[in-house]
C-alpha positions in Angstrom: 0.0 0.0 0.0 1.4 3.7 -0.7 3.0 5.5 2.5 0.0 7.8 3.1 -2.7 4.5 2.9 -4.6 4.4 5.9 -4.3 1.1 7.5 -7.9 1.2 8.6 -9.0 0.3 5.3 -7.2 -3.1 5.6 -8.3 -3.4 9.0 -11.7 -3.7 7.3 -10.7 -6.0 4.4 -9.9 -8.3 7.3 -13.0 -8.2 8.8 -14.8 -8.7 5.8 -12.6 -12.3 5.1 -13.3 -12.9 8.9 -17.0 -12.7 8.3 -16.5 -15.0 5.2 -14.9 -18.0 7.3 -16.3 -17.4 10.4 -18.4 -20.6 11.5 -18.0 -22.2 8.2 -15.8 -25.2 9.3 -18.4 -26.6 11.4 -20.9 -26.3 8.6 -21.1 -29.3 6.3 -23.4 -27.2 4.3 -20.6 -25.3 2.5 -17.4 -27.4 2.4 -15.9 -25.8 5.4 -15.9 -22.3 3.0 -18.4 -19.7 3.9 -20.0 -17.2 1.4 -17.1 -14.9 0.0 -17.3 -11.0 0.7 -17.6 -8.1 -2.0 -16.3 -5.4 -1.3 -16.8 -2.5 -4.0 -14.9 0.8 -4.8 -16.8 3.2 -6.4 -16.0 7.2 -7.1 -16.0 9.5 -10.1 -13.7 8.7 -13.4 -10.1 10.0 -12.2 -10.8 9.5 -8.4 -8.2 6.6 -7.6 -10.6 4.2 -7.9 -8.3 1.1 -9.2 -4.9 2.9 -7.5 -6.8 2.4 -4.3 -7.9 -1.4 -5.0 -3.9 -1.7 -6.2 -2.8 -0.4 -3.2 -4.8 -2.7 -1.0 -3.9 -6.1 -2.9 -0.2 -4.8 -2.3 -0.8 -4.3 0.9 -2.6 -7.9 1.8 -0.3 -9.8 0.0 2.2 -8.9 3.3 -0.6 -9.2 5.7 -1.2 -12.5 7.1 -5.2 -11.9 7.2 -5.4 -11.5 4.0 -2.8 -13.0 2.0 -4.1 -15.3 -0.8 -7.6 -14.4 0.4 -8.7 -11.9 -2.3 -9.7 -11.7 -6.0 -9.9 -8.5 -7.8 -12.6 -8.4 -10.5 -12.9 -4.5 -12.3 -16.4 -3.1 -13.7 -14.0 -2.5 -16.5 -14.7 -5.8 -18.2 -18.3 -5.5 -18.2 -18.0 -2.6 -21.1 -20.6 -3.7 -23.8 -18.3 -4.8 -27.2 -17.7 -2.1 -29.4 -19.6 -3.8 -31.8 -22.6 -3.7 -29.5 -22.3 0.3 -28.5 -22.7 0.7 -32.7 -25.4 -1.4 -33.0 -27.3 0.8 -30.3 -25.8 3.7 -31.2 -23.7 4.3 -28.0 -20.1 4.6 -29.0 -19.5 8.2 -28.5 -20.5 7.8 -24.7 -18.3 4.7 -24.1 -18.4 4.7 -20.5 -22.2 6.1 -19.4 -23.8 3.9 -17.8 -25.7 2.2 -20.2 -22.3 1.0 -22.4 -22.0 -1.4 -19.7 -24.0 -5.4 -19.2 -24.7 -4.5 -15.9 -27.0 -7.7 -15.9 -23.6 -9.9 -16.4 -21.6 -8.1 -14.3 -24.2 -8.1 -10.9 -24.6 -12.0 -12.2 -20.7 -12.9 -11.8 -20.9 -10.9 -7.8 -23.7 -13.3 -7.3 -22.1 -16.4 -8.6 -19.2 -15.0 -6.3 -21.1 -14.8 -3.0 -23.3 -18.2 -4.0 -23.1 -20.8 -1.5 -21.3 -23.9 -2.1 -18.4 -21.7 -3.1 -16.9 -22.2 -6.3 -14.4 -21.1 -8.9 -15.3 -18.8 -11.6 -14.0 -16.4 -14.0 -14.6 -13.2 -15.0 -13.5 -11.1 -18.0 -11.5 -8.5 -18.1 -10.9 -5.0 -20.5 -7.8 -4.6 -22.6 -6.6 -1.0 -22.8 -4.8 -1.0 -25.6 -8.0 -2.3 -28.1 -10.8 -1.0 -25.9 -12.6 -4.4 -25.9 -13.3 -6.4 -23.3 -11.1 -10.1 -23.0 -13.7 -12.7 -21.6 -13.2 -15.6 -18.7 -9.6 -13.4 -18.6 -9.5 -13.2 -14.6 -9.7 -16.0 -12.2 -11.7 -15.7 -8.7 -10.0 -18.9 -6.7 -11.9 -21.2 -4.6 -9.9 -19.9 -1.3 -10.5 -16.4 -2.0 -12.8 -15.3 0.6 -13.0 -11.4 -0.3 -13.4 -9.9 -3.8 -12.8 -6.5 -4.6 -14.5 -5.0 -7.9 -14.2 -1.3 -8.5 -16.3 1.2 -10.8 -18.1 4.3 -11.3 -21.6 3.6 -11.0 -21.3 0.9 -7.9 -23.8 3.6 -6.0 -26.4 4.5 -8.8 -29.7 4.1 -8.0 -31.4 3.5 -11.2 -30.7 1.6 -14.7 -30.2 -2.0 -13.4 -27.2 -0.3 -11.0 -29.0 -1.6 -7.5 -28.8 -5.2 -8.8 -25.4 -4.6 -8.3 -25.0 -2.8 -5.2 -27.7 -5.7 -3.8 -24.1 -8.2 -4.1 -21.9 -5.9 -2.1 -21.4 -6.2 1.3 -19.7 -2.9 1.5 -18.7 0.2 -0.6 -16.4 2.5 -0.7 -16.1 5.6 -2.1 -13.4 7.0 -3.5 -13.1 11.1 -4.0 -10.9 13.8 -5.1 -10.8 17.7 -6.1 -12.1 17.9 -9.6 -9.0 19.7 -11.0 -7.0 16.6 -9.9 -9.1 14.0 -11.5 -9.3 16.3 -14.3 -5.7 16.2 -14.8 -5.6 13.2 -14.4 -8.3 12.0 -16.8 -6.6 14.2 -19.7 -3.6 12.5 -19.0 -4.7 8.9 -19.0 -6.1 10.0 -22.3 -3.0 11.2 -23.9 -1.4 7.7 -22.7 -3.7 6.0 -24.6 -3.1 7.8 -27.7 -5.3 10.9 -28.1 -4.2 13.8 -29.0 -4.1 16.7 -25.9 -7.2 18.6 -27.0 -9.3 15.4 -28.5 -8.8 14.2 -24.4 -9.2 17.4 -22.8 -12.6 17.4 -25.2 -12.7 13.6 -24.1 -13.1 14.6 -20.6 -15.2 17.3 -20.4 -18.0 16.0 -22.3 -18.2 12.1 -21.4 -16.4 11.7 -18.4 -17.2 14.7 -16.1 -21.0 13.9 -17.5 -20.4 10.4 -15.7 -19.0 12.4 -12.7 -22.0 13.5 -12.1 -23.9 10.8 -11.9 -22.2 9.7 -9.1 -21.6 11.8 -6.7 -24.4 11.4 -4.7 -22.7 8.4 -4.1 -20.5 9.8 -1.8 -23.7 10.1 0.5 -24.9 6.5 1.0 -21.1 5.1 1.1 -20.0 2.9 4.1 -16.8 4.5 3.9 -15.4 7.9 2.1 -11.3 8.0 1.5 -9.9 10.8 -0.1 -6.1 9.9 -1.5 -6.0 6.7 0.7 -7.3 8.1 4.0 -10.7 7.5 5.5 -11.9 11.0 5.6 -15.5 9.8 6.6 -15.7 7.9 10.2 -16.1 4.3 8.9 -19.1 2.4 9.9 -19.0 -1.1 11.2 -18.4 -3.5 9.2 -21.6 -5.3 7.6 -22.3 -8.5 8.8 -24.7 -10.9 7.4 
């Protein structure tokens, strides 16, 4: 985790893989497993979103709570083919909330909480062709907590709560708009755009998506701005 991470956060991750293993050797019900965790990220586009999850898998592989005991599986592969978004005419807002399959994606967090526990896999989104790669990323039978990051985690409309109904706590992630700005613009240019086509790039599809979420911030379990819980964390769910 970076130097400035607040070790809270992993205090909670460990509670969360706690809850998943907690009376589940005595039960002959699920194979001595218990029902994994979910634990989601959500936040604006630019927030730190996916540097937080990083952070925390970094951090869990040296904790003995946690090591080996977490799968990370990203919104990001749920984006709809590119293919798909022409045939519906969404290509220009690649990224909105409807350019996802919101119905697959809150399927696989089911699958992943289902009791007897199994393995599954989930896909994942290459960068560098803007397509998602199916059955790409492995959730292990051991792994008791799965993390899964996005923007629209928290939205209350458009198929979203079917996905918030499989997590058992969200975060959200937030920073100063000129910072994720930057940010955004310069994630952009990485990728090949132009300075101007990502500074139009940002301003018109992924501040729009900003805004949808914010109110997310609201119903969070736990608000960290640049790796610190700036929001008094609530108590872990239980369930």
């Amino acid at each position: 985790m970076t130097p400035h991470a607040d070790p809270r956060l992993l205090d909670r991750c460990a509670a969360l893989v706690e809850d998943a293993v907690e009376g589940a050797a005595t039960d002959p019900v699920t194979g001595g497993r218990g029902r994994r965790r979910v634990l989601g990220i959500s936040g604006a586009p630019g927030a730190g979103k996916t540097t937080l999850v990083l952070a925390v898998l970094a951090a869990a592989a040296q904790d003995p709570r946690l090591a080996g005991r977490i799968a990370h599986v990203p919104m990001d592969g749920y984006h709809l083919p590119n293919a798909e978004l022409d045939r519906l005419g969404r290509r220009d807002r690649k990224g909105a909330p409807d350019t996802f399959d919101v119905q697959a994606y809150a399927a696989t967090l089911a699958t992943a909480r289902a009791l007897p526990r199994t393995a599954l896999w989930a896909p994942s989104f290459d960068h560098a062709v803007g397509e998602p790669e199916p059955e790409s990323i492995e959730v292990p039978l051991d792994a008791d907590l799965v993390l899964t990051e996005g923007n629209y985690l928290l939205l209350p409309d458009g198929g979203w709560p079917t996905v918030r109904d499989q997590l058992d706590e969200v975060w959200f992630c937030d920073l100063g708009a000129e910072q994720r700005r930057s940010r955004l613009v310069d994630r952009h240019v990485l990728t090949g755009r132009e300075v101007d086509d990502a500074e139009a790039w940002v301003d018109r599809s992924d501040e729009a998506n900003a805004r949808l979420v914010v109110g997310g911030r609201d119903v969070a379990d736990v608000v960290v701005v640049d790796g610190q819980i700036e929001r008094p964390a609530k108590a872990a769910r239980r369930s």
